[in-house]
Every structure is written in structure tokens, then in C-alpha cells.
C-alpha positions in Angstrom: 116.9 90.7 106.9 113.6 89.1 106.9 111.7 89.5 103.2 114.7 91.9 101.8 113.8 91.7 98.2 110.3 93.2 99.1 111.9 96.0 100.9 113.6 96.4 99.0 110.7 96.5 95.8 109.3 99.1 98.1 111.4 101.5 98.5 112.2 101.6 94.9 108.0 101.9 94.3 108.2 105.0 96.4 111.2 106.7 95.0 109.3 106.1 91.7 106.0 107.7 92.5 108.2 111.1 93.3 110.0 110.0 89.7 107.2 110.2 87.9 105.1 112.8 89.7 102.8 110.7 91.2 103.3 112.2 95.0 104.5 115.6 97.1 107.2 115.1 99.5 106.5 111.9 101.2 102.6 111.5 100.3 101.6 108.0 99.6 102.6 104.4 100.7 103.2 101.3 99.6 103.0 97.3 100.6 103.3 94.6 100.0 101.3 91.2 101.5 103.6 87.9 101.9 101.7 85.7 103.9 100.9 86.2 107.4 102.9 89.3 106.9 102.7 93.3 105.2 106.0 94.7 104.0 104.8 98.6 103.8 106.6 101.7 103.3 107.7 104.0 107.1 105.8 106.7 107.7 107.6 110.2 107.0 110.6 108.9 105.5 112.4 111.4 102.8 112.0 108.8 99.9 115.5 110.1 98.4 117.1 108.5 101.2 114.5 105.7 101.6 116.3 102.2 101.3 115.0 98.9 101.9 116.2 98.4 105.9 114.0 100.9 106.4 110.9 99.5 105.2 109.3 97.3 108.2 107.5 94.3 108.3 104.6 93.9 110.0 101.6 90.9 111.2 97.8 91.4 109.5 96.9 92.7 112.8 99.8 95.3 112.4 102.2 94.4 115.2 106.0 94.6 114.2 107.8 91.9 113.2 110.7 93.3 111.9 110.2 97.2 111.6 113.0 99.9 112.9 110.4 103.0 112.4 107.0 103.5 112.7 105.0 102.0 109.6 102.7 104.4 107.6 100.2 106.2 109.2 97.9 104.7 106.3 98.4 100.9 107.5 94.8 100.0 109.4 93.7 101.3 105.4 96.6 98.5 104.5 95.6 95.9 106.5 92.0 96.6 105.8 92.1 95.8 102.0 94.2 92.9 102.2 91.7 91.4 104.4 88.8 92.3 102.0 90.4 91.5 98.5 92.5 89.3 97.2 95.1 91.5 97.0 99.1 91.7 96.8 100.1 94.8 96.8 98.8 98.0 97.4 99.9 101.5 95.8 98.4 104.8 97.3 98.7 108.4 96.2 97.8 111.9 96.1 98.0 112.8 92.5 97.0 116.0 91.3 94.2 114.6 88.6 93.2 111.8 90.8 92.7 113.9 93.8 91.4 116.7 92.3 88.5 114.4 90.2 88.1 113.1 93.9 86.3 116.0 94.9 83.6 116.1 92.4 82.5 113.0 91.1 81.1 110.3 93.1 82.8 107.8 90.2 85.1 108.1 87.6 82.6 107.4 84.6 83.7 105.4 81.3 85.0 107.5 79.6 88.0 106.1 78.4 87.9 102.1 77.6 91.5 102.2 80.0 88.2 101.6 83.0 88.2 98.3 82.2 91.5 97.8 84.0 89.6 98.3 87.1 86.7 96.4 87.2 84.2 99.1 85.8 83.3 102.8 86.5 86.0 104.1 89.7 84.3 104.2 93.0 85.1 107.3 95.0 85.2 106.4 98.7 83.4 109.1 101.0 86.0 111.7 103.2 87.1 110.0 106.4 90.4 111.4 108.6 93.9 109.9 107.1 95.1 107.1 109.1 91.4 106.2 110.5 89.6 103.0 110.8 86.8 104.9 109.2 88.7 105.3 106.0 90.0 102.1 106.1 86.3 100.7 106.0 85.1 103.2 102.9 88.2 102.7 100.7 87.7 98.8 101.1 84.0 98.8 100.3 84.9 100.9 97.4 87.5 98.6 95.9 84.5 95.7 95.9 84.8 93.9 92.6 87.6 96.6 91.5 91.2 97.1 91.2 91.1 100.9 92.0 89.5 103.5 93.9 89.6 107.5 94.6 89.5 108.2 97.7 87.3 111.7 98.7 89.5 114.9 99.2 92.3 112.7 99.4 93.9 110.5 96.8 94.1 107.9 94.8 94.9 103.3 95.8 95.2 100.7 93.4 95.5 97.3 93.6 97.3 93.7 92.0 98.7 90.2 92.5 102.1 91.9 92.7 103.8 95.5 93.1 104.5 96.0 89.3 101.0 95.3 88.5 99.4 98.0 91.2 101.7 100.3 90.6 101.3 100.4 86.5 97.3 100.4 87.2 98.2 103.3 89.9 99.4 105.6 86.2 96.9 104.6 84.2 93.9 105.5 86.7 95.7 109.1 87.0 95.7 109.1 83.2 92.1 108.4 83.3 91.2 110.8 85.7 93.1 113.8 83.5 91.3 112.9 80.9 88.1 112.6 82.7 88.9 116.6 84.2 89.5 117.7 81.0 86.4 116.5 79.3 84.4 117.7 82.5 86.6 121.5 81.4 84.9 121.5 77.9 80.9 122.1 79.5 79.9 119.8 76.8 78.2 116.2 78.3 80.8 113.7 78.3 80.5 110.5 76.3 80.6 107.1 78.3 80.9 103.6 77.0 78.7 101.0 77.8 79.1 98.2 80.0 79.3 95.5 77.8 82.2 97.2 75.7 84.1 97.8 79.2 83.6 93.9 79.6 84.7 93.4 76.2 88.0 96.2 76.9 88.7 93.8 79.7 89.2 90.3 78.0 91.3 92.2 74.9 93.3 93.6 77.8 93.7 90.4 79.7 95.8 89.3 76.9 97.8 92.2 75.5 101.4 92.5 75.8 104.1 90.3 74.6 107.4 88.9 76.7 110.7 90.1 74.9 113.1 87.1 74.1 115.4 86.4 77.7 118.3 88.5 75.9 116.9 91.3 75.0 114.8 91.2 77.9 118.5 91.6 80.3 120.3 93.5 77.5 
């Protein structure tokens, strides 16, 4: 099976967006780029019984290469960011905080220094039909210079250089945008943080984390 491992990384991303809450029913897609060719997520697929044979592969114009059901319906908006970023995977959902901040804000402001994981303040891109060329073209112009974006009335993408990475910044932008909602809730103006500390964020971010030793790591 051509590029099983990343089917199979797919199908486990979209089991664990129902996990942890982060889609209804079989809202949201996944992919991933390898090459000349986009592993993404079937459209309508239970994700309970999702496994990796039935995740297809496809060209960057979207033809089949390998796909027994019909990709998701969300693949020109797919295909459209991996030919506008430098993208490797792509994590899209329809979170209740993202989605809902999505309707009234034309950017997620800084409000929490967690922004600096995307690039900056959170560009909402305008309403256009799922499944559209038209959305395709706003989210991508959205995500220029970031790593995540709302999309209007709709839901939430993020970005990375693999799966792991846009789908941990895919939790933490729906953390941001529950915390933005519930600031927004108090009436009272909502403190932001200024560029240059979100640039700072950034750098002290780039480094964080640690690796655990190999045997603790497996254990």
C-alpha cells in the first residue's frame, strides 16, 4: 500500500480530533503532503471505523493515485495551501470555541502570549461555500506568514512540517479562542500584548521542550 504509515498517521489524527472533542461526527479532515503526492482523510467516513486503507492518496492537482473512496470534500482547500505554504500537514476543524470566535472577530487578538505559535494575531478568512475554490483561495491568503487561521462561520486549519506538529497547534488555537470568548463574555476591554513580546513568546517557544531519555521515551 503506497505511503501506509501516513495513512495510517491519518486515520489515527481523525479518530483523535472526535477523542478529544475537537469535531461532530465526521467534521474535519486531515493530510498529509509527501512529495508530489497528498495523503488526506475520505470524505464521510465514520472515524470509529476509519483505518488507514481507507485513506487515499492523491497528485497536487487532486487526481487519484491510490484512493478507494472519494477524498474530502475540503481537498481543493488541501491542495490550495500546500501550494501557498510550506506546509506538511494540514489539520482542519469545527471546534465549538474556534468556530464560534469565527463569527465575530475578524482576528483572534493577542491575548494570550500562546499567539505566538502562529505567526501573530489569527486571521479569520471571510465565508465562502465548503468544498469551494473560493474558500480555498481565502483560507490560504489568510494563513500568509502564519501557522493558523479561523475560517468564517465555519471552523478552524492549522498548519506544520509534520502531522504531530499541526495537530498540537490545532488544541492550542482552540484553547486560545476559549479564552479569547470568554474575555469577550466579561464586557470589560480585553488586554492584548504587543508585537514585540509575541516575537519575543516566539523565540522562547522555539526552544521549549525537552526529549525524554530513548527508555523512558518507549517505556
Amino acid at each position: 500500500m503506497l505511503h501506509e504509515e501516513a495513512r495510517r498517521d491519518v486515520a489515527a489524527a481523525c479518530q483523535r480530533l472526535a477523542r478529544d472533542g475537537l469535531v461532530v461526527g465526521t467534521a474535519g479532515n486531515v493530510s498529509v503532503r509527501i512529495g508530489e503526492h497528498v495523503v488526506v482523510s475520505p470524505s464521510g467516513v465514520d472515524y470509529d471505523l476509519l483505518r488507514g486503507e481507507h485513506v487515499g492518496v492523491h497528485d497536487l492537482d487532486g487526481a487519484p493515485v491510490e484512493a478507494p473512496l472519494k477524498p474530502s470534500s475540503e481537498m481543493p482547500l488541501h491542495l490550495a495551501v500546500y501550494a501557498r505554504t510550506d506546509a506538511e500537514a494540514i489539520v482542519h476543524n469545527h471546534a465549538p470555541a474556534s468556530t464560534a470566535l469565527s463569527t465575530v472577530v475578524d482576528e483572534v487578538p493577542t491575548s494570550h502570549y500562546y499567539t505566538a505559535m502562529f505567526g501573530g494575531p489569527v486571521r479569520v478568512a471571510p465565508y465562502a461555500t465548503f468544498g469551494t475554490d473560493a474558500l480555498a483561495e481565502n483560507v490560504a491568503a489568510a494563513l500568509d506568514g502564519r501557522l493558523g487561521a479561523l475560517m468564517g462561520n465555519h471552523g478552524a486549519l492549522t498548519i506544520g512540517a509534520d502531522l504531530k506538529g499541526a495537530y498540537d497547534r490545532l488544541a492550542y488555537l482552540e484553547y486560545v479562542c476559549e479564552v479569547q470568548l470568554r474575555a469577550m463574555a466579561t464586557g470589560l476591554p480585553v488586554r492584548t500584548l504587543p508585537h514585540e513580546e509575541i516575537e519575543r513568546v516566539a523565540v522562547l517557544l522555539g526552544s521549549y521542550g525537552q526529549t525524554l531519555p530513548e527508555d523512558d521515551a518507549t517505556a
